[in-house]
C-alpha positions as CSV (number, residue, x, y, z in Angstrom):
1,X,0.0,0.0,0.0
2,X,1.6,3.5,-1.1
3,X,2.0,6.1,1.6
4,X,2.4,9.5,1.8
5,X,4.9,11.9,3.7
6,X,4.2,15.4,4.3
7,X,7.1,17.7,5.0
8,X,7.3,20.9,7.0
9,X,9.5,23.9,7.8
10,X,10.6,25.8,10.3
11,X,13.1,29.4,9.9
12,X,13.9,32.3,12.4
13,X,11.9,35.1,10.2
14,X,14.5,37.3,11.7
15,X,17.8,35.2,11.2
16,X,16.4,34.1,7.6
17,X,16.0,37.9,6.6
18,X,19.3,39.0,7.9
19,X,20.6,36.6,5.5
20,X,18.6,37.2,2.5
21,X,19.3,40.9,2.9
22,X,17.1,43.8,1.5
23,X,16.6,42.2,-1.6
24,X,17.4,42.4,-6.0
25,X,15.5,45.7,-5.8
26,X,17.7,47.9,-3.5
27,X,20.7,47.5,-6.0
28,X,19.0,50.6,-7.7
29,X,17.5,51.8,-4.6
30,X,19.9,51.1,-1.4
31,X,18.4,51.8,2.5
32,X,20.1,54.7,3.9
33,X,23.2,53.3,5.8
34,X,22.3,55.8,8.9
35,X,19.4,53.6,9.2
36,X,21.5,50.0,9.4
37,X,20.5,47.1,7.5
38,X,17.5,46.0,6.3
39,X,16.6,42.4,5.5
40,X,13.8,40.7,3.4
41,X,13.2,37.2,3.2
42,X,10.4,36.2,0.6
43,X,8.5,33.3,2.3
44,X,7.1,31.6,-0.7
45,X,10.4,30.4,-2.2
46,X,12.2,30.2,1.6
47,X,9.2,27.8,2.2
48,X,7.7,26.5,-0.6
49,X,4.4,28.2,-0.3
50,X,2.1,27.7,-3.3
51,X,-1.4,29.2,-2.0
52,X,-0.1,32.8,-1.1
53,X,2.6,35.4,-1.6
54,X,4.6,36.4,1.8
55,X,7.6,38.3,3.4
56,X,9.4,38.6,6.4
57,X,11.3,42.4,6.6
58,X,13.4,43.0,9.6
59,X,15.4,46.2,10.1
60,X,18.0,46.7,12.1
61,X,17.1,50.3,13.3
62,X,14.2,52.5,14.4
63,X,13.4,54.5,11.7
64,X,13.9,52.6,8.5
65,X,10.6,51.6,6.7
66,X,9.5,48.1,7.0
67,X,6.7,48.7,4.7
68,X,7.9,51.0,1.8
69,X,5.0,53.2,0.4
70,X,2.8,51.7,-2.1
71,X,-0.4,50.0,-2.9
72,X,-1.6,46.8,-5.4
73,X,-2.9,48.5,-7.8
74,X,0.0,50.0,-10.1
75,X,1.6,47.8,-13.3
76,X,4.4,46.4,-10.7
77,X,1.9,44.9,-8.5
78,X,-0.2,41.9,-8.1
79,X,-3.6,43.6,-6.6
80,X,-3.4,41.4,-3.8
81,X,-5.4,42.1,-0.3
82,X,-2.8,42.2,2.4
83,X,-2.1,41.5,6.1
84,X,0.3,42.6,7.9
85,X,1.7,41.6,11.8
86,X,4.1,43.0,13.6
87,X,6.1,40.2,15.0
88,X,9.0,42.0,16.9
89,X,9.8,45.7,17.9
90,X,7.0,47.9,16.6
91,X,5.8,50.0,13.9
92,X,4.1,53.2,12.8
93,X,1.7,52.6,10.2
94,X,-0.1,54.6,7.8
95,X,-2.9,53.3,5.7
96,X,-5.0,55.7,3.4
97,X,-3.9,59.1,5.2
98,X,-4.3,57.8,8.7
99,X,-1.2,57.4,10.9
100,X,-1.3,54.5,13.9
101,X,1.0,52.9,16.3
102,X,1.3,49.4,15.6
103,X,3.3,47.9,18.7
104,X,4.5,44.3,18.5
105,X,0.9,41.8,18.1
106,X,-0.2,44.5,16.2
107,X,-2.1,43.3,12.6
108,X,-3.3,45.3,10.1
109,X,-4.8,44.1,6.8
110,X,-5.1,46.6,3.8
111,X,-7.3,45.9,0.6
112,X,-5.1,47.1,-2.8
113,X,-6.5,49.9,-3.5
114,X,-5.6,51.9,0.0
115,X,-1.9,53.0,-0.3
116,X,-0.1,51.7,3.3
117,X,3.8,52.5,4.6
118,X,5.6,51.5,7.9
119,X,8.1,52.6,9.9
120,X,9.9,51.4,12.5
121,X,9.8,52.8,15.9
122,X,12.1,49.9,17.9
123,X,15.4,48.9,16.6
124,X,14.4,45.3,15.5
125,X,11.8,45.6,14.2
126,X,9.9,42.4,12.2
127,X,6.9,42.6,10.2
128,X,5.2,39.5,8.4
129,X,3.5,40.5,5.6
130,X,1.0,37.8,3.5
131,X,-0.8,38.9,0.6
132,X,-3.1,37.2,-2.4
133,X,-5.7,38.6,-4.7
134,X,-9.7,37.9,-3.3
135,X,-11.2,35.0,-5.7
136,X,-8.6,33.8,-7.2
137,X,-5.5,31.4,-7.2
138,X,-2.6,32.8,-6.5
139,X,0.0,33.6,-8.6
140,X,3.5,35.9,-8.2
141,X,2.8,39.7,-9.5
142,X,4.9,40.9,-12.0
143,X,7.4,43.0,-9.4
144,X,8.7,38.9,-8.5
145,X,8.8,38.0,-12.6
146,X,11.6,40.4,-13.1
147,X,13.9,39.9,-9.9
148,X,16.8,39.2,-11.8
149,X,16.7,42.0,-14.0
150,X,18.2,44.4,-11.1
151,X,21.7,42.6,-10.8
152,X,21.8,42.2,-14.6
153,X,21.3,45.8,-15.2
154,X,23.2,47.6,-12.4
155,X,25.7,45.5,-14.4
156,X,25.1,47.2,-17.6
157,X,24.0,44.0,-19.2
158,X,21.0,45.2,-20.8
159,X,20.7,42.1,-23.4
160,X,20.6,40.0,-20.1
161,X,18.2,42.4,-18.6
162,X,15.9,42.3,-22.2
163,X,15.8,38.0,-21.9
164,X,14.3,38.6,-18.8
165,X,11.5,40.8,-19.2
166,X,10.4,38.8,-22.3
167,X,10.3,36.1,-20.0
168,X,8.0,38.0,-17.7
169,X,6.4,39.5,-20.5
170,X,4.8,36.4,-22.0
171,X,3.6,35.6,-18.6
172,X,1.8,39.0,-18.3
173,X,1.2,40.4,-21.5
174,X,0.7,43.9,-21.8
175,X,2.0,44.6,-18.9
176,X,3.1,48.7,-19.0
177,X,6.2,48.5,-15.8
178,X,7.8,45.4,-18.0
179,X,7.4,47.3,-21.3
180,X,8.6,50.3,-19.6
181,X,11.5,48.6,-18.5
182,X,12.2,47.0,-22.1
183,X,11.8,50.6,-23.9
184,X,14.7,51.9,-21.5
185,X,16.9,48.8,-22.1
186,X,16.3,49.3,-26.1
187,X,17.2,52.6,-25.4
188,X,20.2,51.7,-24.1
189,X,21.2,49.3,-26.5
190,X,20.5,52.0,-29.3
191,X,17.7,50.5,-30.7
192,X,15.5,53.5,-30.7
193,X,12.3,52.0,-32.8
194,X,12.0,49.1,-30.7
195,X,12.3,51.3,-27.7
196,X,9.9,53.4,-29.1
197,X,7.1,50.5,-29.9
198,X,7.3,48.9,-26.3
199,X,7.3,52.8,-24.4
200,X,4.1,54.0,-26.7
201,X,2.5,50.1,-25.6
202,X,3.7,50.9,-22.3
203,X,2.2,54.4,-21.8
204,X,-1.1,53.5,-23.2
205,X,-1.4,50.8,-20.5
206,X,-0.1,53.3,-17.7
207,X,-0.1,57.2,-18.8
208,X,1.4,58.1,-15.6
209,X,4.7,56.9,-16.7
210,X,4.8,60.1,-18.8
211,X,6.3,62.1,-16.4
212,X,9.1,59.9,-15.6
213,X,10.0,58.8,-19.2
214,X,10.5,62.7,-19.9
215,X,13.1,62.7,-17.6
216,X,14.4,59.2,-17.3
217,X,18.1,59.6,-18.5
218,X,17.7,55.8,-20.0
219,X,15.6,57.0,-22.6
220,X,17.8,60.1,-23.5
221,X,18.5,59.1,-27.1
222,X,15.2,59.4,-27.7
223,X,14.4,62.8,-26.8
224,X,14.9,64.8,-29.9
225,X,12.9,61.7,-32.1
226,X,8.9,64.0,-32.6
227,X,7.8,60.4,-31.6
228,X,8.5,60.6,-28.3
229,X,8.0,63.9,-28.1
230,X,4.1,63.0,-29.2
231,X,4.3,60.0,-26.5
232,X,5.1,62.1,-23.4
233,X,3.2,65.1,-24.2
């Protein structure tokens, strides 16, 4: 007769995010050093988790954000409902405007359309954070698809960094932050047409990357081209 074993895990939150560090991300965007370290350990792959998306983020000083401003509605995100427990320390929340103390047993769960930030107020601090999107199986947002593209291109490797986000691209089609991210890497490569197809795709998915495509210095050959000119009008 076949039998079947079930596994389990078990990881210090804390210990597992000091080692993971803060993540692909802060390459382009490191924590202020007068803050100390931050570390995030993404539960999901640390554990195996299929049915939901989750973090662990410790920091090492009161102060630092252990939820960085946002909400799940933009092209980088997944639109999932969140919760979030502060596990160690404590925290400083604000959710849609309104500021909270969130002291250690604290939990606060945020639907994706509120925008919600943390900081710490204890050195220590650890927040778990679990998020998937109401009705429906979960899958990883886009933000997780193109990890690697962050080492890749703070390494200048920009045909590396395009293999990637057509990768993530034919899982979310259409998708205006991956696009956006392949029209600066076109750019880059001077391959100003194709740049120019998947930033006009791009900006009719999200207009509000406009502003930032004006100014982003990856799409600077493109400037003087009446085409993008027209886009970012």
């Amino acid at each position: 007769m076949a039998t079947t074993t079930s596994t389990y895990t078990v990881l210090s939150l804390e210990d597992a995010a000091r080692e993971a560090g803060p993540g692909p991300a802060a390459i382009l965007n490191p924590p202020d050093p007068a803050l100390g370290t931050r570390g995030r350990v993404r539960l999901r792959t640390a554990l195996d988790l299929n049915a939901f998306g989750g973090s662990a983020i410790w920091v090492e000083k009161a102060g630092a954000n252990v939820v960085f401003p946002h909400d799940e509605l933009g092209p980088g995100a997944a639109g999932h409902e969140e919760l979030y427990v502060v596990l160690q320390g404590a925290a400083t929340f604000v959710v849609d405007g309104e500021e909270f103390a969130a002291p250690s047993g604290t939990a606060v769960a945020v639907p994706a359309d509120l925008r919600r930030e943390a900081t710490a107020t204890e050195d220590g601090t650890v927040v778990l954070a679990i998020g998937a999107k109401p009705g429906e199986a979960f899958r990883p947002g886009p933000g997780e698809a193109t990890l690697e593209f962050y080492a890749l291109y703070a390494n200048k490797d920009y045909e590396g960094c395009l293999s990637v986000l057509r990768e993530a691209l034919e899982e979310y089609p259409g998708n205006a932050m991956i696009l956006y991210n392949i029209a600066c890497c076109e750019s880059l490569l001077g391959n100003g047409d194709a740049a120019l197809a998947a930033l006009e795709e791009s900006l009719t998915g999200w207009p509000e990357y406009k502003e930032q495509a004006a100014s982003d210095d990856d799409l600077a050959q493109l400037r003087e081209d009446a085409r993008f000119q027209a886009l970012v009008a």
